[in-house]
C-alpha positions as CSV (number, residue, x, y, z in Angstrom):
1,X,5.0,20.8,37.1
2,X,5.3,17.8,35.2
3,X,8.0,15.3,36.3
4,X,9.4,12.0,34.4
5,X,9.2,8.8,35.8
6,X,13.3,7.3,35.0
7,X,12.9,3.5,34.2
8,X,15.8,1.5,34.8
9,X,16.7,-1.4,32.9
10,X,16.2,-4.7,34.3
11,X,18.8,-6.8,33.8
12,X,17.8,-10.3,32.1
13,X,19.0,-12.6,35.2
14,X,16.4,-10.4,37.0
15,X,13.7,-10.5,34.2
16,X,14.0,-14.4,34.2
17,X,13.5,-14.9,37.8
18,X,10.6,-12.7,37.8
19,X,9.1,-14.7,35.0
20,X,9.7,-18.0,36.6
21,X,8.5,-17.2,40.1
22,X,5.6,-15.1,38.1
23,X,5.1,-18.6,35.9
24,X,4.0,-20.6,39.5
25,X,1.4,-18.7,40.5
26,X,0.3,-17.8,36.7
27,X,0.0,-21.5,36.3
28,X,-2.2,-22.4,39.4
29,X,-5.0,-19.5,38.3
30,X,-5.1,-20.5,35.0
31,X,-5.8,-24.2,36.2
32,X,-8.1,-23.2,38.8
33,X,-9.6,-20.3,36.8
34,X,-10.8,-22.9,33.6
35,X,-11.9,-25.7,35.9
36,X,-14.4,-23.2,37.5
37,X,-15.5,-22.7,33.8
38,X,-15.8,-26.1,33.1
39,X,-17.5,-27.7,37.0
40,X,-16.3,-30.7,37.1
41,X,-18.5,-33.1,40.0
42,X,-15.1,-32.4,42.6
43,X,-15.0,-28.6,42.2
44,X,-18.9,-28.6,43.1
45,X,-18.3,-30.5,45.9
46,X,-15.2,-28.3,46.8
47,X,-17.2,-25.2,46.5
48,X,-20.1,-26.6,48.3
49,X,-17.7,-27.5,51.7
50,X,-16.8,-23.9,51.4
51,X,-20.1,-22.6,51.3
52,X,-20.5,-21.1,48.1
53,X,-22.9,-22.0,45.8
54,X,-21.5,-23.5,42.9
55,X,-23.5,-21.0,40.4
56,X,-20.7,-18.7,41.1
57,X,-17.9,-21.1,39.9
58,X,-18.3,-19.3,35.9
59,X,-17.8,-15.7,37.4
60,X,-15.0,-16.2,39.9
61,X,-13.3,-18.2,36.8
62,X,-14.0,-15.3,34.3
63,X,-12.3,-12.9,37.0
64,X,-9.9,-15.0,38.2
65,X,-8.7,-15.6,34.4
66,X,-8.8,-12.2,33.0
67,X,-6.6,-10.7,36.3
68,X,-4.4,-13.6,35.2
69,X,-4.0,-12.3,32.4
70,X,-3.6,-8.9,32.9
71,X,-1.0,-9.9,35.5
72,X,0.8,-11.5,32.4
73,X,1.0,-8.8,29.9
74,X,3.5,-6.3,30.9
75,X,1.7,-2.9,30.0
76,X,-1.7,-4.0,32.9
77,X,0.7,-6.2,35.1
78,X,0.2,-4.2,38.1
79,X,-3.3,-3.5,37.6
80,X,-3.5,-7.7,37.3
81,X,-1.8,-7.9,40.6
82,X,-3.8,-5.7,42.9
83,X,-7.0,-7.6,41.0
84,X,-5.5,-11.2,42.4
85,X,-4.4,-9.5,45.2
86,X,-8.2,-8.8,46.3
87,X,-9.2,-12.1,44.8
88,X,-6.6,-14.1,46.7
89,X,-8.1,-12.4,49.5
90,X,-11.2,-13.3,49.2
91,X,-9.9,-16.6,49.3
92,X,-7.8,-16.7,52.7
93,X,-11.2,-14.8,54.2
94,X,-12.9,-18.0,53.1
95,X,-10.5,-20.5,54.1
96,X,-10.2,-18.5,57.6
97,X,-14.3,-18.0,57.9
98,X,-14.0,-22.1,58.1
99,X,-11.1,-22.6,60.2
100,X,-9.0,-23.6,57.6
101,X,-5.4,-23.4,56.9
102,X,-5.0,-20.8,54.2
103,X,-1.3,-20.7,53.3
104,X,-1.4,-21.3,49.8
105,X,-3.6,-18.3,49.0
106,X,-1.3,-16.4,51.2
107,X,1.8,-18.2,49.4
108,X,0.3,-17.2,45.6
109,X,0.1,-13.2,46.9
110,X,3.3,-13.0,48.0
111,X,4.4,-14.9,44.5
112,X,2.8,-12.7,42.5
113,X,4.2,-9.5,43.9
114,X,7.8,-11.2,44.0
115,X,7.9,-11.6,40.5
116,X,6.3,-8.5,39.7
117,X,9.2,-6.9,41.5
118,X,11.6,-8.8,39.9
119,X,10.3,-8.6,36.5
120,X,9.0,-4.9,36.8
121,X,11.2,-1.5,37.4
122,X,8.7,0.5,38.5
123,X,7.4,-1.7,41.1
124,X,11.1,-1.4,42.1
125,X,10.7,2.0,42.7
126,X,7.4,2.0,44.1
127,X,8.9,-0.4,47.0
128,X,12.9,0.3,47.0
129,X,14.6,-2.5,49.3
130,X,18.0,-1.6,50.7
């Protein structure tokens, strides 16, 4: 039995605050994502005092920047949050293996869901508030 999935419109007050708290969040990866591509001295260092070697800065950027942008494109956005969702964390689990604080990564989840729901019917379905 085959059954169709209703999507309701999303009005554009809704729409815009999903893209702005989306844009936060989308910003932040995309800045961290191409300095891992490019290494700069502090990034080495950064990844170093977190105990990673710094050979894997390319491939966490190459992930971290395609999930980006799958989050941004509306047809894979849900797809692109569960991918940051694992990679964000991977990086409270590091943050917490050396004591410490790991807010922001916490913060950047719960931003990208937010404006996923806001932006997204059917994650309004999938999670209905009331």
């Amino acid at each position: 039995m085959a059954t169709e999935i209703q999507e309701s419109t999303v009005s554009k007050k809704m729409l815009w605050a999903g893209w702005i708290v989306s844009a936060i969040p989308i910003a932040l990866l995309v800045m961290s994502g191409v300095m891992k591509l490019l290494r700069p001295a502090p990034l080495v260092e950064g990844f170093e005092h977190l105990g990673w070697p710094a050979n894997l800065a390319l491939a966490l950027g190459i992930v971290e920047l395609v999930s980006t942008l799958l989050y941004m494109m509306p047809r894979t956005a849900v797809l692109g949050a569960i991918l940051l969702t694992g990679y964000l964390g991977g990086a409270i689990a590091t943050h917490v293996r050396i004591g410490e604080p790991f807010i922001g990564p916490a913060i950047f989840g719960v931003l990208v869901w937010l404006g996923l729901y806001l932006r997204d019917p059917r994650v309004r379905a999938l999670l209905p508030l009331r």
